[in-house]
DOVO-852554 format. One record per residue (C-alpha): residue number from 0; z, x, y. Coordinates in nm, 2 decimals. Last residue first. Layout:
N
+-----+--------+--------+--------+
| seq |      Z |      X |      Y |
+-----+--------+--------+--------+
| NUM |      Z |      X |      Y |
...
+-----+--------+--------+--------+
//
This chain:
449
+-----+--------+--------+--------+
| seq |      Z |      X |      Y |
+-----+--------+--------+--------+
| 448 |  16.55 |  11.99 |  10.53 |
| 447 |  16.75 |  11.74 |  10.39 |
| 446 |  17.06 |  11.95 |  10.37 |
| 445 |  17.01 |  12.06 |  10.72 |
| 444 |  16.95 |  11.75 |  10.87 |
| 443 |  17.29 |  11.61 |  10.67 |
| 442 |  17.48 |  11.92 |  10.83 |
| 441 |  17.30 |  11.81 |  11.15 |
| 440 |  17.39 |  11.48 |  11.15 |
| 439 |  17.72 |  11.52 |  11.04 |
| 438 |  17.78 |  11.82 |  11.36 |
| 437 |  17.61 |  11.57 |  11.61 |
| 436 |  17.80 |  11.27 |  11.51 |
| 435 |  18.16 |  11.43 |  11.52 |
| 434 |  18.09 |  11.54 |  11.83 |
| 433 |  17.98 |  11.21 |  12.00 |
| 432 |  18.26 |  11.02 |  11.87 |
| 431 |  18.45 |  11.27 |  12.02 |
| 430 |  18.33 |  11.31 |  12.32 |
| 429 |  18.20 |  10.90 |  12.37 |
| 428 |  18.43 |  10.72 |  12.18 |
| 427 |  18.74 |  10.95 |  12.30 |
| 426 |  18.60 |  10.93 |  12.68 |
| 425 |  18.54 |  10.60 |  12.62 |
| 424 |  18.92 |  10.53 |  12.48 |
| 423 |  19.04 |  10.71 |  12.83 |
| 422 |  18.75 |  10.49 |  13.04 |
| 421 |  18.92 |  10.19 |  12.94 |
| 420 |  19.02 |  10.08 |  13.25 |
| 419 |  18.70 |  10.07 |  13.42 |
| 418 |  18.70 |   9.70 |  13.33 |
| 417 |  18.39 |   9.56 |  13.50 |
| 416 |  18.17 |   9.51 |  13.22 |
| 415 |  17.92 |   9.64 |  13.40 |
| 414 |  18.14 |   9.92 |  13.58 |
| 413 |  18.22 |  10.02 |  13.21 |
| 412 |  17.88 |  10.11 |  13.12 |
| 411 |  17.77 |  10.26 |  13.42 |
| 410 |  18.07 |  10.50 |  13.45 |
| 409 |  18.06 |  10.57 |  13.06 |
| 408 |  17.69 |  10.67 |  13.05 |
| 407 |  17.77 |  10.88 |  13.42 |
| 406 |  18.08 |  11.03 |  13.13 |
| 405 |  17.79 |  11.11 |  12.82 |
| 404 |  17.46 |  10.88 |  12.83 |
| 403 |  17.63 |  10.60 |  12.62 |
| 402 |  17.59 |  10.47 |  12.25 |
| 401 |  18.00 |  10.51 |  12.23 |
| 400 |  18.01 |  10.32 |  12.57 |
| 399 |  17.94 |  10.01 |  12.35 |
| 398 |  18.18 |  10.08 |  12.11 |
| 397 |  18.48 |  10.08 |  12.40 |
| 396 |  18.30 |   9.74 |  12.50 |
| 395 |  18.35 |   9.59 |  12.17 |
| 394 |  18.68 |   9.70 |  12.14 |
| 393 |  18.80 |   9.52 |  12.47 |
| 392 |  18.58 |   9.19 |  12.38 |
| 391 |  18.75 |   9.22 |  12.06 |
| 390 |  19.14 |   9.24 |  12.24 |
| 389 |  19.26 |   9.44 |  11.94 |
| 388 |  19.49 |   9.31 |  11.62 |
| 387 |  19.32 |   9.51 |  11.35 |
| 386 |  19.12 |   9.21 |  11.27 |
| 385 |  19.03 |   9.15 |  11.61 |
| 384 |  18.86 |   9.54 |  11.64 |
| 383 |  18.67 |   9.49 |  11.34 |
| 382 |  18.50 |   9.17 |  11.48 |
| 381 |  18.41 |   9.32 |  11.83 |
| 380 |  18.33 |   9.66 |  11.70 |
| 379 |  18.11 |   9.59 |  11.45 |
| 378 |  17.92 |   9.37 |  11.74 |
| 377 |  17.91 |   9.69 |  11.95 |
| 376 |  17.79 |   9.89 |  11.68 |
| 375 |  17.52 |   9.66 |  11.54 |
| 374 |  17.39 |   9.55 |  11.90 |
| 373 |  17.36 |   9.94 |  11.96 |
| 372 |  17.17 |  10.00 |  11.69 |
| 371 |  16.94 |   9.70 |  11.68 |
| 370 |  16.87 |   9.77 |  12.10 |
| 369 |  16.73 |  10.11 |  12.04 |
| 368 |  16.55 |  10.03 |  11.71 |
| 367 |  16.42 |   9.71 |  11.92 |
| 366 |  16.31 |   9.96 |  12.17 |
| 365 |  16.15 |  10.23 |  12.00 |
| 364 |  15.94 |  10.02 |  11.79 |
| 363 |  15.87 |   9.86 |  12.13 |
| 362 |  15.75 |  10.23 |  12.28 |
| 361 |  15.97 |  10.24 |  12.65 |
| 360 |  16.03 |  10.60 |  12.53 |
| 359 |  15.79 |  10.75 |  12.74 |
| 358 |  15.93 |  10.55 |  13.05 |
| 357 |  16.24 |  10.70 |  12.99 |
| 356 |  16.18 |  11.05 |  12.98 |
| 355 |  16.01 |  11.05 |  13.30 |
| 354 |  16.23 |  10.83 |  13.47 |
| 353 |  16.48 |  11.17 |  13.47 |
| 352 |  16.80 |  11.03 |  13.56 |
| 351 |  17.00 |  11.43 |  13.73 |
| 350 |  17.01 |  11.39 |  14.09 |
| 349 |  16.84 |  11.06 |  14.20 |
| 348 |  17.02 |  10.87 |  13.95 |
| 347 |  17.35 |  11.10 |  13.96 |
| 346 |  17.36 |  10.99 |  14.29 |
| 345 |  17.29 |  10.63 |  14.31 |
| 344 |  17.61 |  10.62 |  14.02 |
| 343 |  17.79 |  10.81 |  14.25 |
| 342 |  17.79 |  10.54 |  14.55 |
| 341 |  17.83 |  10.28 |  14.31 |
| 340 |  18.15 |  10.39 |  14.15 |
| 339 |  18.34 |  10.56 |  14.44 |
| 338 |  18.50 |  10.23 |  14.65 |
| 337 |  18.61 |  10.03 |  14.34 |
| 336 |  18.72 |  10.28 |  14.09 |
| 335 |  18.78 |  10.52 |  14.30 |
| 334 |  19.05 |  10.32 |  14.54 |
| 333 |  19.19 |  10.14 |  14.25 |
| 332 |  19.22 |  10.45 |  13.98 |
| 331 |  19.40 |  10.69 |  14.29 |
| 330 |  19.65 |  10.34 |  14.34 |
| 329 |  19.74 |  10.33 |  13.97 |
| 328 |  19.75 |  10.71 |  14.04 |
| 327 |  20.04 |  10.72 |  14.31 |
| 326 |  20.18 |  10.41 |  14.03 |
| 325 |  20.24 |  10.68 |  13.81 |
| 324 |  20.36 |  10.96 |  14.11 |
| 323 |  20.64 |  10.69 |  14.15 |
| 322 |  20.69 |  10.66 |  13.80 |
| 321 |  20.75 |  11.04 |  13.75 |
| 320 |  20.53 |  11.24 |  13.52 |
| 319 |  20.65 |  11.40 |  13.21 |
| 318 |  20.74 |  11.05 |  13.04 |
| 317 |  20.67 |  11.28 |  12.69 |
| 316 |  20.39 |  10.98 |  12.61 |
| 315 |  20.26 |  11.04 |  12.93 |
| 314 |  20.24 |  11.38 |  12.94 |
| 313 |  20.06 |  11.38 |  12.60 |
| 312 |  19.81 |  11.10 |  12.72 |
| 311 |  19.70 |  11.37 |  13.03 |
| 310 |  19.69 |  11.67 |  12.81 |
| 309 |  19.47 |  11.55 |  12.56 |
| 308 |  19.24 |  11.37 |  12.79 |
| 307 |  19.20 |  11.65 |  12.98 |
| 306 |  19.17 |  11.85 |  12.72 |
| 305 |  18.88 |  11.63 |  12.64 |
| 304 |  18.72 |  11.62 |  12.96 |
| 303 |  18.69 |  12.01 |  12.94 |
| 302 |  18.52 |  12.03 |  12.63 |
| 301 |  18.67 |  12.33 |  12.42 |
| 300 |  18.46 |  12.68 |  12.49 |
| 299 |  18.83 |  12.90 |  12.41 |
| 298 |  18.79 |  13.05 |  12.70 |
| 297 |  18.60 |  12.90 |  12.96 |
| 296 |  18.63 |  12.56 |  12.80 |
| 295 |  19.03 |  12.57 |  12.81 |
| 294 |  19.01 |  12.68 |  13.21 |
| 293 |  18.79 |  12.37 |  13.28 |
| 292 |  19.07 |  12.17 |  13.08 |
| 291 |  19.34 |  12.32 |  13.33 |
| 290 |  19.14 |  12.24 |  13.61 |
| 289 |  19.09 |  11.91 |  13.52 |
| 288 |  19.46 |  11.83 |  13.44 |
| 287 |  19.51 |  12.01 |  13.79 |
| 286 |  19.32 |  11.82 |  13.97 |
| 285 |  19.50 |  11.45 |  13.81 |
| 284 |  19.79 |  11.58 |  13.94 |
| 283 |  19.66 |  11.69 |  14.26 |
| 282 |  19.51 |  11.34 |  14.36 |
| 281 |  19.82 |  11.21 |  14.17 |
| 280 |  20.07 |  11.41 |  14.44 |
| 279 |  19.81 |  11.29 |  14.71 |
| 278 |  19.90 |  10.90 |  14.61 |
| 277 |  20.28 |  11.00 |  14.59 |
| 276 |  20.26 |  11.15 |  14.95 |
| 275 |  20.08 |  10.83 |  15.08 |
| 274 |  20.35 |  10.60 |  14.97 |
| 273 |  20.39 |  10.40 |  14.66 |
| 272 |  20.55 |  10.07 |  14.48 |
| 271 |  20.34 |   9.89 |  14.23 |
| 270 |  20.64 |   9.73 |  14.01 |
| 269 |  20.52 |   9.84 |  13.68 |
| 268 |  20.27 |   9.64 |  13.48 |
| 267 |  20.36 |   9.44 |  13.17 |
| 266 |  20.40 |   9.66 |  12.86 |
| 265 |  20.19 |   9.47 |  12.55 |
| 264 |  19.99 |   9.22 |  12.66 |
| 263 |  20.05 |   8.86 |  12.53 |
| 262 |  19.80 |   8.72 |  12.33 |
| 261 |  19.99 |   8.49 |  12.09 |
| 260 |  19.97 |   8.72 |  11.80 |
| 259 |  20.32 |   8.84 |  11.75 |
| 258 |  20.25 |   9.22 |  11.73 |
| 257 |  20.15 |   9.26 |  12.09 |
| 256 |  19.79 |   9.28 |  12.18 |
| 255 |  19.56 |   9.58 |  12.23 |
| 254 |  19.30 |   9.71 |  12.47 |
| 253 |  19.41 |   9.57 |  12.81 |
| 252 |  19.07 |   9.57 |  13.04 |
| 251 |  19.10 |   9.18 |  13.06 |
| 250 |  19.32 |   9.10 |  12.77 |
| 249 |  18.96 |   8.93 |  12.64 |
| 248 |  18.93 |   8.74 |  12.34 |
| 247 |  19.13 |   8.48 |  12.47 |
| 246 |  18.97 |   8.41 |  12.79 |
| 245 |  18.69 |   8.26 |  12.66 |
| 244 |  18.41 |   8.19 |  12.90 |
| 243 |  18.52 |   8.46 |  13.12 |
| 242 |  18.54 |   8.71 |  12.85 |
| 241 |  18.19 |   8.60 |  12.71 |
| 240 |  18.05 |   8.72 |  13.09 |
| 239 |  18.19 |   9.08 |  13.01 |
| 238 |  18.08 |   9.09 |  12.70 |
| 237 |  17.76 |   9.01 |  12.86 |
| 236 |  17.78 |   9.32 |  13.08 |
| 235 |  17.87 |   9.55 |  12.86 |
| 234 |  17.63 |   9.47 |  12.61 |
| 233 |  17.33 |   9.48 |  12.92 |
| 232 |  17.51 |   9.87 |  12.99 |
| 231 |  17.48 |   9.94 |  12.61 |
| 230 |  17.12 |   9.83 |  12.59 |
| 229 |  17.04 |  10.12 |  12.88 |
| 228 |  17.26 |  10.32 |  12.75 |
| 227 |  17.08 |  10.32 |  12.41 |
| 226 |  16.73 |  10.34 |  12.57 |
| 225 |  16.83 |  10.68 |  12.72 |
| 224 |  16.98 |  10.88 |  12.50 |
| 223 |  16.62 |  10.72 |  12.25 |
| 222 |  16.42 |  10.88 |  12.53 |
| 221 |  16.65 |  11.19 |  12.54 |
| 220 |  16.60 |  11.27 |  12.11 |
| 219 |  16.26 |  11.28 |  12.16 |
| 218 |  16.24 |  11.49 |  12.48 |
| 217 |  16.47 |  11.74 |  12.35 |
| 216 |  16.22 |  11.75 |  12.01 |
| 215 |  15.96 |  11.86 |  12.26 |
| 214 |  16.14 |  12.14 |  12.44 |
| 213 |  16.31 |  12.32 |  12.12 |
| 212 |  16.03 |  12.46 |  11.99 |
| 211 |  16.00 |  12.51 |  11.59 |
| 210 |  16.18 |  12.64 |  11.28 |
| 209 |  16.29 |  12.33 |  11.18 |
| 208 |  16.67 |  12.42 |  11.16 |
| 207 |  16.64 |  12.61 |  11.45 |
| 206 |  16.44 |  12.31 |  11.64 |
| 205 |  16.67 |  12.06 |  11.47 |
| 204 |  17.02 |  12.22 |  11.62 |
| 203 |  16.87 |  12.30 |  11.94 |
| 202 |  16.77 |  11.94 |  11.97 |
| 201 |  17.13 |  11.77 |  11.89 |
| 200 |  17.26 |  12.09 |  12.12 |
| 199 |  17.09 |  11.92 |  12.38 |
| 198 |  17.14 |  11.55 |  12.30 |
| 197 |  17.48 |  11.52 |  12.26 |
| 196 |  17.72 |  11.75 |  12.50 |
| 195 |  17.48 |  11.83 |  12.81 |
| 194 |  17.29 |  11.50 |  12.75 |
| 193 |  17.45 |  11.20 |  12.63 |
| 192 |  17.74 |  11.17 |  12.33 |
| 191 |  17.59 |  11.16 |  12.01 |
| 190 |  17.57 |  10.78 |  11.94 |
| 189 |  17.21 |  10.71 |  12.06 |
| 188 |  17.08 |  11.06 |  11.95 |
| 187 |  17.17 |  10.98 |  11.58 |
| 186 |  16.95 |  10.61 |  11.58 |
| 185 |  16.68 |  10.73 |  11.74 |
| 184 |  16.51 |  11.13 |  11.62 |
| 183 |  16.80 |  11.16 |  11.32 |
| 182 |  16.78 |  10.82 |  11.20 |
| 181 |  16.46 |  10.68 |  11.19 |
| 180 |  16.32 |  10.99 |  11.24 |
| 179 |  16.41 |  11.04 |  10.87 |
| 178 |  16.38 |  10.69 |  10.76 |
| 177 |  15.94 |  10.71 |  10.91 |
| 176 |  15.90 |  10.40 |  11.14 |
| 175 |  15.69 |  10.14 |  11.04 |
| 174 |  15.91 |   9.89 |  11.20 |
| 173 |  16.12 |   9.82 |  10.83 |
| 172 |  16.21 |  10.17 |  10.89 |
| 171 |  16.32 |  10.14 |  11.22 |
| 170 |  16.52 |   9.83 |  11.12 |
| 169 |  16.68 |  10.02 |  10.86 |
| 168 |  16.76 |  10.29 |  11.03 |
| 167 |  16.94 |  10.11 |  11.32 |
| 166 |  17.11 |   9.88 |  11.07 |
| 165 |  17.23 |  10.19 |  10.81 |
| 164 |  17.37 |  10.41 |  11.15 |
| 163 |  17.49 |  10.09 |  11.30 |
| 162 |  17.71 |  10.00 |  11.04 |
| 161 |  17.86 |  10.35 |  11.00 |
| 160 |  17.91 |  10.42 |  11.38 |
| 159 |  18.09 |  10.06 |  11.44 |
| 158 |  18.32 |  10.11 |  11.10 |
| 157 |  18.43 |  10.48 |  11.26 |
| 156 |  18.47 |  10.29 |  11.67 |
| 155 |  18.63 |  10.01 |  11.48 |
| 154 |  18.89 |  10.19 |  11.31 |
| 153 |  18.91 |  10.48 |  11.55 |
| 152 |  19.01 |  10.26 |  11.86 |
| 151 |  19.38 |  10.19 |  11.68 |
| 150 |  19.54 |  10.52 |  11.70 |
| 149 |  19.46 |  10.55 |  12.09 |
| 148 |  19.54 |  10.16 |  12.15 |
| 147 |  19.84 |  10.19 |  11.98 |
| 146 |  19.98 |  10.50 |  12.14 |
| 145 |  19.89 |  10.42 |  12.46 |
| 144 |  20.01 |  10.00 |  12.48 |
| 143 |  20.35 |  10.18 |  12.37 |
| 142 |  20.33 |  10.40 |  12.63 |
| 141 |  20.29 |  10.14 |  12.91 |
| 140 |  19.97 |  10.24 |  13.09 |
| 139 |  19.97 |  10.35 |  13.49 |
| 138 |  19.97 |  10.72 |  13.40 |
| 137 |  19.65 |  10.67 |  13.15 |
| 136 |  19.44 |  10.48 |  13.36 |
| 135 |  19.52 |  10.73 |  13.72 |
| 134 |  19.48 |  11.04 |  13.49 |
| 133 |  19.16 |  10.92 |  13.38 |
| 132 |  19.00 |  10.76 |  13.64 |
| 131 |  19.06 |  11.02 |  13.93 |
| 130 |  18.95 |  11.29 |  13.62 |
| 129 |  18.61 |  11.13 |  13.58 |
| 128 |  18.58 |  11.02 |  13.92 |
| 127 |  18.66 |  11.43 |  14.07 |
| 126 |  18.42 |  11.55 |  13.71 |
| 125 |  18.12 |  11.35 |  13.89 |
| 124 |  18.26 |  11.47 |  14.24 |
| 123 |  18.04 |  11.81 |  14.13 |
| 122 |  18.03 |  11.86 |  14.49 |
| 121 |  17.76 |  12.12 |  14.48 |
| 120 |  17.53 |  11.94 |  14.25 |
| 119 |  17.58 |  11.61 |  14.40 |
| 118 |  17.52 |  11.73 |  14.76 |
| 117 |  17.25 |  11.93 |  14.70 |
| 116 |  17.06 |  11.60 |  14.48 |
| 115 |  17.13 |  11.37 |  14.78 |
| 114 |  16.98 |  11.60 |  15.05 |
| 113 |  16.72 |  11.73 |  14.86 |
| 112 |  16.61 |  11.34 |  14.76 |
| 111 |  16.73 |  11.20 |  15.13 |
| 110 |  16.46 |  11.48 |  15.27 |
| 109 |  16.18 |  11.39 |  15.04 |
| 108 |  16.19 |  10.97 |  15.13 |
| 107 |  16.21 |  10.75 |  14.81 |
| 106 |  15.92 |  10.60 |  14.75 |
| 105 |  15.77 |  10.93 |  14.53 |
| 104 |  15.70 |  10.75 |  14.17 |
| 103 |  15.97 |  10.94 |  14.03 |
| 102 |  16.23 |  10.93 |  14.30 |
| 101 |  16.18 |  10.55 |  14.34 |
| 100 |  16.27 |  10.55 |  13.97 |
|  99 |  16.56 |  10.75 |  14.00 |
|  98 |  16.70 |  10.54 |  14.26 |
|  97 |  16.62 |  10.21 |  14.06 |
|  96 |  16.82 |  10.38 |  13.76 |
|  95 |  17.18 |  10.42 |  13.79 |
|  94 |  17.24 |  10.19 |  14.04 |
|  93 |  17.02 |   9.89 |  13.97 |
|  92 |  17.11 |   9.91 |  13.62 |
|  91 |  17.50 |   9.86 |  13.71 |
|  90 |  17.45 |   9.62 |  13.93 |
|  89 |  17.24 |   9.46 |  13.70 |
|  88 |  17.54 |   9.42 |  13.40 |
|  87 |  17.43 |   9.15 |  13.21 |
|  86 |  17.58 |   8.89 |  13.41 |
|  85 |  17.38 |   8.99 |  13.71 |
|  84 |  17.10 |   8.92 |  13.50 |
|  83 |  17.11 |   8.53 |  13.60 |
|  82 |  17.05 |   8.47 |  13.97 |
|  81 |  16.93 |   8.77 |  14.12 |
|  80 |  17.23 |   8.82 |  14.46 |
|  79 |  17.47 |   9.08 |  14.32 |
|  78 |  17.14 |   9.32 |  14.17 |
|  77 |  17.06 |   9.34 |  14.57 |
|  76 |  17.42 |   9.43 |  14.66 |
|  75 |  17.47 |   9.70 |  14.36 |
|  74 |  17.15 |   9.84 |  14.54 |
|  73 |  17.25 |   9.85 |  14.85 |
|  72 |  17.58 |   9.97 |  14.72 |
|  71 |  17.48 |  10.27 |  14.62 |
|  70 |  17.23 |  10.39 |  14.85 |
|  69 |  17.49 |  10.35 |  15.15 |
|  68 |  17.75 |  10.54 |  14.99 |
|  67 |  17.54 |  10.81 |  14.85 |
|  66 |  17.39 |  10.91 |  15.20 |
|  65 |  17.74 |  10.84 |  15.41 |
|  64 |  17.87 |  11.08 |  15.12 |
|  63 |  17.63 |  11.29 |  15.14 |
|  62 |  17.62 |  11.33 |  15.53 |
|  61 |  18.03 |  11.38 |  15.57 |
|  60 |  18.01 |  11.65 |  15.28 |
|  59 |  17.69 |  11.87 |  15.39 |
|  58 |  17.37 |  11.79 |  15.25 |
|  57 |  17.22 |  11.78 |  15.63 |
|  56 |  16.92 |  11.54 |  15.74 |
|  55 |  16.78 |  11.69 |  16.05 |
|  54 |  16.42 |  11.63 |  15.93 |
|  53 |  16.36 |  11.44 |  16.26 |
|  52 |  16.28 |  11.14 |  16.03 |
|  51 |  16.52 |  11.17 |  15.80 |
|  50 |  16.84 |  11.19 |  16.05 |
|  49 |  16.67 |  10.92 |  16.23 |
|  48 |  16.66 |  10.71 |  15.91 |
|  47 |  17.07 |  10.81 |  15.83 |
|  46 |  17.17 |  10.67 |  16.19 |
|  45 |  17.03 |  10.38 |  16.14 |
|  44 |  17.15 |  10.34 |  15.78 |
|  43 |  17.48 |  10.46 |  15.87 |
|  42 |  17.51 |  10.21 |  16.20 |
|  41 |  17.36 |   9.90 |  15.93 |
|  40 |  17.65 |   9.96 |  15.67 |
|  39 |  17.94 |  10.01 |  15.98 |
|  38 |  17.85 |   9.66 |  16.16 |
|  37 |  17.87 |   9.53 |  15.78 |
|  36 |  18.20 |   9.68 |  15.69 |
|  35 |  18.15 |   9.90 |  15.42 |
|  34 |  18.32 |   9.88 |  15.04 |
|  33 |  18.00 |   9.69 |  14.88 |
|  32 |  17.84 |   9.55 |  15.16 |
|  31 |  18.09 |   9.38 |  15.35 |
|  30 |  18.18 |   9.11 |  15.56 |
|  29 |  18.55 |   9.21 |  15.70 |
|  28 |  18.39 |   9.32 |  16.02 |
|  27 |  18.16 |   9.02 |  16.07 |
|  26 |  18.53 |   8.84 |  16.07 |
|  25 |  18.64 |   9.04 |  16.31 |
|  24 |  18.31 |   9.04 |  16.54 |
|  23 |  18.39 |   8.66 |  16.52 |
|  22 |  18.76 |   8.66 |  16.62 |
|  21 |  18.65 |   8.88 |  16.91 |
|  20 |  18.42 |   8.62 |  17.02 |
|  19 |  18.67 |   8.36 |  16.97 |
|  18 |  18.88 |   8.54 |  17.18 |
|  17 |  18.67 |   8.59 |  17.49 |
|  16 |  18.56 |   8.25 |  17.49 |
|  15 |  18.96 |   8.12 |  17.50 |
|  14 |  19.02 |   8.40 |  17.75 |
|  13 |  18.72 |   8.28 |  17.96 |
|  12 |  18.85 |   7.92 |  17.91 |
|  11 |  19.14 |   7.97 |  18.04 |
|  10 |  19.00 |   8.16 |  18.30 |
|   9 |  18.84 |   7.82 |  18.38 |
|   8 |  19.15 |   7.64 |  18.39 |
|   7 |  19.34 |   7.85 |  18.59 |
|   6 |  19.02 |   7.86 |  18.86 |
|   5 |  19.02 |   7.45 |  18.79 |
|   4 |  19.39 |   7.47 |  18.86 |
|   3 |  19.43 |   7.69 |  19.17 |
|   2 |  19.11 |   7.49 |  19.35 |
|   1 |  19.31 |   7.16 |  19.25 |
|   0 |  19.61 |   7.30 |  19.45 |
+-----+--------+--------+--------+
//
């Protein structure tokens, strides 16, 4: 009998052993590094190295995004754990430019370069975020919230462009810096929207005007692209850190108050109830917005984010789209907005961040010009948007992302300030802001010239 009990007792004990085992391997399994488990993380990096080093490494879909995935948040992870500039948006910085800079100084390993830069170029997921974000920030919005904060963001944004304009100009000047490249060579670039939609037809517009070669004055106005995004993301991310130390300038990614002034958000969230066929009918939703706006650039050569802008906020305002496929793209904006971010930013780094151009503009007249115009704008922002009854921290961050590098400007930008949220008034800061900025500037270019 005492045989039968110590046997009992010691496959209690197994069992006992046995589960707390397990319960440790769970627990390991719910660590994670960014959106992978741990166990997982380590398997794609092992698996990914001997991929590289028997020059196997494929740019198909599974590989690229097991590639992008793992580079991204590594190095969101490392900027998590530096004491101190992780409030001024390092994960952000670490993403979109450590990879390119390990690209440009040859660390980064030839095969995960072609791999990574295939993959991006052929999947074109930037446009996938960009239109994920949208649709699922505007559809989940209370209409009221929408139509104020979309008539609202002009006042700031149009006060934020002037005042930074005359600051970043005059402290170039003051510098030693001529007024004319002052403005149109720093201080223009900055605000006009990024690359494809800002800075290149900025430079064709001078070098035709000028007479001259459009390849040098691109790489003037793409350092100053590039210094401003990089102030805007640290902006971001100490806005972002002011919110938390005073909560009432913040409505935490909500743009505007109510009109009683006590802080309460307009339109309280709607009961988040979904199933899987509601989150795929906002996947295609939020496609064909895109598609459509692709289609209105082919033939009538109107930006395709911006008719997908248009289109989105007008069939929300008309209540075109049912609540149930509404809170099918709250759940859309979660998932890429938390598990997509990182992983894109690494790619758009290695694929299309040339460290080139922006170690040529790290020139300290260049930088304090840089930093002066988008400290002017964003602070504009955050005291112009409070007087016309805006969150200022909110409106100071949609200023910020005016002085961007295009939508991977407004990615980095808002991830910093971690309220992705706003990406529909950055997209209107950034594509419209930046058109209206390129076509003065160059009318007043012209007119000086």
């Amino acid at each position: 009998m005492e045989s039968v009990t110590t046997h009992e007792a010691a496959g209690g004990t197994r069992s006992e052993a046995t589960r707390t085992l397990r319960e440790r391997w769970w627990a390991l399994f719910d660590t994670r590094i960014g959106s992978l488990p741990v166990p997982v993380y380590f398997v794609l990096l092992a698996v990914l190295a001997a991929m590289t080093a028997r020059g196997k490494l494929a740019s198909d879909l599974p590989t690229g995004i097991a590639l992008v995935a793992v580079g991204g948040f590594t190095c969101a992870e490392l900027a998590r754990r530096i004491p101190w500039i992780r409030h001024i948006g390092a994960t952000s910085i670490f993403a979109a430019f450590i990879p390119s800079m390990l690209v440009y100084y040859k660390l980064m390993p030839a095969p995960v370069v072609k791999a990574v830069t295939e993959f991006t170029k052929q999947s074109n997921f930037l446009y996938l975020f960009i239109a994920a974000i949208i649709v699922g920030s505007v559809l989940s919005m209370d209409r009221r919230t929408l139509i104020k904060g979309f008539v609202r963001i002009f006042i700031p944004l149009a006060s934020g462009s002037v005042v930074a304009a005359l600051v970043g100009t005059g402290v170039g000047a003051a510098l030693g810096m001529d007024v004319k490249h002052a403005l149109f060579f720093v201080v223009v670039p900055i605000m006009a929207g990024g690359v494809g939609e800002g800075a290149l037809p900025l430079s064709a517009g001078y070098a035709q005007i000028m007479g001259v070669e459009q390849g040098p004055l691109f790489a003037q106005v793409l350092s100053a692209v590039m210094l401003g995004n990089i102030a805007a993301i640290c902006c971001a991310g100490l806005l972002s850190y002011l919110g938390t130390r005073r909560p009432k300038w913040t409505g935490n990614g909500q743009l505007t108050k109510d009109g009683t002034g006590d802080g309460e958000v307009i339109g309280a969230p709607l009961g988040f109830e979904f199933d899987v066929s509601s989150v795929a009918a906002a996947g295609a939703t939020a496609i064909a917005f895109y598609l459509l706006g692709v289609l209105s650039h082919q033939l009538f050569d109107w930006p395709a984010p911006v008719v997908m802008l248009v289109l989105v906020v007008a069939a929300q305002l008309f209540q075109l789209v049912s609540p149930r496929v509404g809170n099918g793209a709250r759940f859309m904006y979660g998932f890429f907005s938390t598990a997509v971010t990182y992983p894109l930013m690494f790619a758009i780094s290695v694929a299309m961040t040339p460290w080139g151009e922006i170690v040529t503009a790290f020139h300290w007249v260049n930088i304090v010009t840089a930093v002066s115009t988008v400290l002017a704008l964003t602070v504009t922002g955050f005291f112009v948007g409070r007087l016309v009854g805006m969150y200022p921290v909110e409106a100071a961050i949609v200023n910020a992302t005016h002085s961007g590098l295009g939508g991977t400007g407004d990615v980095a930008i808002l991830t910093a300030a971690n309220r992705m949220e706003l990406m529909p008034f950055a997209q209107i800061a950034t594509r419209i802001g930046g058109a209206i900025t390129v076509m003065t500037a160059l009318g007043v270019f012209a007119y000086l010239r």
